[in-house]
C-alpha positions in Angstrom: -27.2 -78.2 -51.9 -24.2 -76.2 -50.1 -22.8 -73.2 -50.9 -22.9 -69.3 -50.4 -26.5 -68.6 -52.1 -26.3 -65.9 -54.4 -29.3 -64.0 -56.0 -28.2 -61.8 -58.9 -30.3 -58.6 -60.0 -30.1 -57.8 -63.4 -29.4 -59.8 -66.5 -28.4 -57.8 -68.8 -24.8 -58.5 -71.4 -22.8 -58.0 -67.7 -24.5 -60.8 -66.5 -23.5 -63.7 -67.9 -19.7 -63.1 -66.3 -21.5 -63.3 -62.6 -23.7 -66.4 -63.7 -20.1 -67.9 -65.5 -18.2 -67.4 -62.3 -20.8 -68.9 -60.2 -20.6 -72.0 -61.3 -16.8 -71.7 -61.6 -16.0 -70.6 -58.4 -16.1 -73.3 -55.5 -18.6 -72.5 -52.6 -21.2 -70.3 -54.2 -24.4 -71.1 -56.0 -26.9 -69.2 -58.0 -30.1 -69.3 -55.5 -32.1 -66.7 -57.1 -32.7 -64.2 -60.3 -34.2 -61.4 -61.0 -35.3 -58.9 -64.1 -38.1 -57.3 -65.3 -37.6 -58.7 -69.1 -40.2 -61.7 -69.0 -37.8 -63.0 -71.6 -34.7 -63.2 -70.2 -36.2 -64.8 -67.0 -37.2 -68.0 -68.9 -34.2 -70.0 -69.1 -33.5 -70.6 -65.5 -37.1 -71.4 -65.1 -36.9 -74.8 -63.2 -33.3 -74.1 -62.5 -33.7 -71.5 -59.8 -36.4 -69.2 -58.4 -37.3 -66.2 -61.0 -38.9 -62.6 -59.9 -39.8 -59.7 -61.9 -39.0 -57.3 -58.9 -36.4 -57.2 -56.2 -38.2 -56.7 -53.6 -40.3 -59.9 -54.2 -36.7 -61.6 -54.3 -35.3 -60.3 -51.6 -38.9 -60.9 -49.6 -38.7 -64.8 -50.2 -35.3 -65.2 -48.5 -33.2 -68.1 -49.0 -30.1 -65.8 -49.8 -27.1 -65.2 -48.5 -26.1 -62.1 -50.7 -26.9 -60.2 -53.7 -25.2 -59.2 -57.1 -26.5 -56.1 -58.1 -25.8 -55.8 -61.9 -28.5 -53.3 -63.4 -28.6 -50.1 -65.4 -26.5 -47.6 -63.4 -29.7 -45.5 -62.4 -31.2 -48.1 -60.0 -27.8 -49.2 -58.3 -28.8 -47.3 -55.6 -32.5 -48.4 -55.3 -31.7 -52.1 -55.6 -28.2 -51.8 -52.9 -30.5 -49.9 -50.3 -33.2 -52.3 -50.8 -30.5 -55.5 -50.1 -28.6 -53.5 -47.3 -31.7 -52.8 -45.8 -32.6 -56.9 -45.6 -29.2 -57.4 -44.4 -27.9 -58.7 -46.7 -24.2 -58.6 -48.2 -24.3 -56.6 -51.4 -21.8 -56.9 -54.8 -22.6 -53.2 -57.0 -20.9 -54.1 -60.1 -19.1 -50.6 -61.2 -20.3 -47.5 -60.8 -21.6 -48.1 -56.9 -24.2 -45.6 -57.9 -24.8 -42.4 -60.1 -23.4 -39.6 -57.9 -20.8 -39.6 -54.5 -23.9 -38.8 -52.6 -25.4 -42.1 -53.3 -22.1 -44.2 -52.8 -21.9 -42.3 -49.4 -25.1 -43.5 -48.9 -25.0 -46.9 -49.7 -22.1 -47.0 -47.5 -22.9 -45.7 -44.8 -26.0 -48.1 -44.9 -23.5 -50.9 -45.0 -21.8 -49.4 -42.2 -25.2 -49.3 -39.9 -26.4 -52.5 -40.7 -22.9 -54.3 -40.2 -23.0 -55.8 -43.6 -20.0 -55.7 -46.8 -20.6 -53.7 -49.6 -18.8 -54.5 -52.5 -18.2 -52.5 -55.5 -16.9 -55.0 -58.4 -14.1 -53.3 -60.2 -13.3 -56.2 -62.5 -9.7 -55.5 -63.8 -8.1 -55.1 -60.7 -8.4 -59.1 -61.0 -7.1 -58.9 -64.0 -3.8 -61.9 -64.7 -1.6 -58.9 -66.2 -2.7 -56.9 -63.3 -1.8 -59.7 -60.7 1.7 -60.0 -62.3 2.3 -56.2 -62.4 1.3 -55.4 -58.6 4.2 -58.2 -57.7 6.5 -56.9 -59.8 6.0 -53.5 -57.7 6.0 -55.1 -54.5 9.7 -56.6 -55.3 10.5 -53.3 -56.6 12.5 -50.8 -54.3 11.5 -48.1 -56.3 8.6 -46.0 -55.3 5.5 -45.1 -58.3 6.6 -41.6 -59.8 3.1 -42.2 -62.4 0.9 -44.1 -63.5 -1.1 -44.4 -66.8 -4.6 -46.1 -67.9 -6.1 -46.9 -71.5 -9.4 -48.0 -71.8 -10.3 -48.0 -75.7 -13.6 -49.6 -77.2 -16.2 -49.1 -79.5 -19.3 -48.9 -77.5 -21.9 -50.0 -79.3 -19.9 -53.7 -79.6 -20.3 -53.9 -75.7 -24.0 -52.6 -75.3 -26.4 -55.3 -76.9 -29.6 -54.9 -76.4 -28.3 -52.7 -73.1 -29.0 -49.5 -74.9 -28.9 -47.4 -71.7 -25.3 -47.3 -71.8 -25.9 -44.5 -74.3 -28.2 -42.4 -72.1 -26.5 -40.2 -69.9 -29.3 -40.2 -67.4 -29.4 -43.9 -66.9 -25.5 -44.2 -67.1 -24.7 -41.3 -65.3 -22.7 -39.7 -68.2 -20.6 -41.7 -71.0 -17.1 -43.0 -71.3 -16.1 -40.9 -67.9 -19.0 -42.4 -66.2 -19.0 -46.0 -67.1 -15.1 -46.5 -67.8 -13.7 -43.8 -65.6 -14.0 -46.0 -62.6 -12.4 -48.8 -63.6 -9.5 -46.7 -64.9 -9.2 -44.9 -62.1 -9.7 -48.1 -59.6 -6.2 -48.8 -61.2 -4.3 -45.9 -60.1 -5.6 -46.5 -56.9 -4.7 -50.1 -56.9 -1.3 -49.3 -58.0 -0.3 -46.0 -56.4 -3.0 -44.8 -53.9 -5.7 -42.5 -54.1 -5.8 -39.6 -56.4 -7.2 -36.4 -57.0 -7.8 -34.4 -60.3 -5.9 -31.7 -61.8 -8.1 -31.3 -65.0 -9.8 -33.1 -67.5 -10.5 -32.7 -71.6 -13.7 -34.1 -72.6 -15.1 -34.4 -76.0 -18.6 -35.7 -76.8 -20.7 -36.4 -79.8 -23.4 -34.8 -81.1 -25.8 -36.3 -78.6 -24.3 -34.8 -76.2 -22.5 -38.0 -75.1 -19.0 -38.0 -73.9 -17.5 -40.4 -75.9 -13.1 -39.7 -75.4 -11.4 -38.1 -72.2 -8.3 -37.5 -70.6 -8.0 -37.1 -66.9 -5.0 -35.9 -65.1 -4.6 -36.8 -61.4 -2.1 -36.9 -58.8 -1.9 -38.2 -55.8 -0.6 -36.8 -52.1 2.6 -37.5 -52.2 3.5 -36.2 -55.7 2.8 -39.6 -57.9 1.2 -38.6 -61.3 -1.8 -40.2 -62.6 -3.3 -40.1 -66.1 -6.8 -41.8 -67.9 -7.1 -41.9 -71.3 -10.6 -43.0 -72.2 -12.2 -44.1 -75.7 -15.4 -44.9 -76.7 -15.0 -44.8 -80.6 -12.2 -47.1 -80.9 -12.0 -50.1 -83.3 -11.1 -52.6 -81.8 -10.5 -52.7 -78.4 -7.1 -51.4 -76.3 -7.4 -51.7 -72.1 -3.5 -51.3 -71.0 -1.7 -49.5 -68.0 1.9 -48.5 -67.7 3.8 -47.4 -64.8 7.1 -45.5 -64.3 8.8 -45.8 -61.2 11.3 -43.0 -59.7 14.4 -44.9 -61.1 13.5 -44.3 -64.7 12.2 -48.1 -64.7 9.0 -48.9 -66.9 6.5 -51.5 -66.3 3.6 -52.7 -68.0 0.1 -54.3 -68.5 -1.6 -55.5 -71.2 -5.1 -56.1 -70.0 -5.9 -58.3 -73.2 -2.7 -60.1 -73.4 -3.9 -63.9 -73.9 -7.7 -63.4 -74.4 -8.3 -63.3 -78.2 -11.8 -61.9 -78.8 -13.6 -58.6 -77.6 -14.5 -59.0 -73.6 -13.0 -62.5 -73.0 -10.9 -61.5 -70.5 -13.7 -60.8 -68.3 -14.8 -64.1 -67.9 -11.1 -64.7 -65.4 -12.0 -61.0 -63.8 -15.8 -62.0 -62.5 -14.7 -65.2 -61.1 -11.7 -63.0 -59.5 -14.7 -60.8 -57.9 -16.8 -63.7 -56.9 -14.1 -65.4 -55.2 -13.1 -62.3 -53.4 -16.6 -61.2 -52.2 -17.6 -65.0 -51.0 -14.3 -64.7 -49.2 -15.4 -61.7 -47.4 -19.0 -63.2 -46.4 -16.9 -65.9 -44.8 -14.8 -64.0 -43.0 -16.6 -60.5 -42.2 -16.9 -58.9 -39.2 -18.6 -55.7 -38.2 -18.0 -53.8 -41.5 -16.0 -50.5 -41.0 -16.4 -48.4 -44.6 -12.6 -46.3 -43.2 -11.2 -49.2 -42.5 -8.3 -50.6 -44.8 -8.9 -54.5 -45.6 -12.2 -54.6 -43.9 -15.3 -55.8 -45.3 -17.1 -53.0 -46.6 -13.4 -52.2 -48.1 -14.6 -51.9 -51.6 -17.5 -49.3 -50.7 -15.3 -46.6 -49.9 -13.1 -47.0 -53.1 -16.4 -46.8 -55.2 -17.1 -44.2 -53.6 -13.9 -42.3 -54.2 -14.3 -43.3 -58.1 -17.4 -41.3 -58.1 -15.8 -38.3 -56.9 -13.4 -38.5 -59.3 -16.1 -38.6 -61.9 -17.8 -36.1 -60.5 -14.8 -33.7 -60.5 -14.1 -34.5 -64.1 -17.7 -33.2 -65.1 -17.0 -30.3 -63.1 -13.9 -29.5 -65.1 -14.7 -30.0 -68.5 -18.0 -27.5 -67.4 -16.2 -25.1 -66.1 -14.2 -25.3 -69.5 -16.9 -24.6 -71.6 -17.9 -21.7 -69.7 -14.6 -20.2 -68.9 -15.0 -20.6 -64.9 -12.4 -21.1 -63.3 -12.4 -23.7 -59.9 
């Protein structure tokens, strides 16, 4: 059997997208999986070899590359592990709790001369596509750029219930949305820093709405509005050029049900990283198009995170800086 031979880590309710898109997308196979939920192992027994730990995986070979699609917390344990075997590593979003563990992941990357890949889904997104076209025949430079990303939680979490523990997720909607909003901006007017962010959390102590305001270098405006306690489910981004003219995309626009257009996104990310294990050379994390490219932005999405946190703290206490 040919094809790129993936091994994914994780099979939690993100999974099934990677699994989807690797039997949709020409060239790559699933070669391998791995949890530690007995239960969720015993469907592709037969089909594929199963392991209980990554390390086992990894030890038995046979792969080309590695999805990396567990609880937030052990992005970083799982990527070093896979970098450290040389093997080409997908992080689905976050890359890893805090900067400091992006940087490191990517620097790893960088030292063994392997891509790292940080999936941020919706910058494959059909609506997206079609918008970053419609820019590209636009004379008009970005003047600002605004995200939405409204859900209600608990309909995306299953049985994945560490979404709702800031340690494992590394914080709530700003953590776990944040990046993908922010991937956006990037996408569609460069990178960003913040200006300040309002955060509001629940009684647990979980952020659950937030508005960041960004901007980037040369003066373009940037804005996330994040919401974990919608009904329903809103994911939109609108941007105003310096002529006064106003473009927009509906993320959901011809996928009718919660999540479904995330099954077009993964198989976006999947054919995008098996391009890159094709075609990589020596991966340079600074480098624009090479193929660690995705890395670096990750990282950058954490420090946005991060500075978010910092601001809504220094809020509540009345410090300034």
């Amino acid at each position: 059997m040919s094809g790129l031979r993936f091994g994914v880590v994780g099979l939690g309710v993100i999974s099934r997208f990677y699994l989807a898109a690797l039997e949709r997308v020409p060239g790559v196979r699933l070669a391998a999986v791995c949890d530690r939920d007995a239960a969720v192992l015993e469907p592709f027994g037969g089909r594929v070899p199963a392991f209980a730990d990554h390390r086992e995986m990894l030890a038995a070979g046979g792969l080309d590359a590695v999805v990396v699609t567990v609880p937030n917390d052990l992005h970083l344990a799982v990527g070093r592990d896979a970098l450290r075997a040389g093997l080409p590593v997908c992080v689905e979003k976050p890359l890893a709790l805090r900067a400091a563990e992006g940087a490191e992941l990517a620097a790893l990357a960088a030292e063994r001369r392997v891509p790292l890949f940080t999936a941020f889904h919706r910058r494959y997104n059909a609506a997206v596509r079609e918008l970053c076209a419609a820019l590209a025949r636009h004379p008009s430079p970005v003047r600002s750029v605004t995200a939405r990303y409204f859900e209600l939680i608990e309909e995306h979490v299953g049985r994945d219930r560490w979404y709702l523990d800031p340690e494992r997720c590394g914080g709530g909607c700003v953590a776990d949305n944040g990046p993908n909003a922010y991937d956006l901006l990037r996408l569609l007017a460069g990178p960003m820093a913040l200006l300040g962010a309002e955060v509001v959390r629940d009684g647990t102590g979980v952020d659950r709405s937030a508005v960041l305001e960004l901007a980037g270098p040369d003066g373009v405006r940037g804005r996330i509005e994040l919401d974990w306690s919608y009904p329903g489910e809103r994911k939109d981004v609108t941007v105003e050029l310096a002529d006064g003219t106003v473009l927009r995309a509906d993320l959901l626009a011809g996928h009718a049900g919660f999540k479904q257009s995330l099954w077009h996104e993964y198989e976006g990310i999947v054919g995008e990283f098996a391009g890159l294990l094709r075609g990589a050379g020596p991966a340079d994390p600074d480098g624009p198009g090479g193929p660690s490219e995705r890395g670096p932005d990750g990282v950058d999405a954490l420090r946005v995170v991060e500075a978010a946190y910092r601001a809504e703290a220094a809020a509540r206490t009345g410090v300034r800086g």
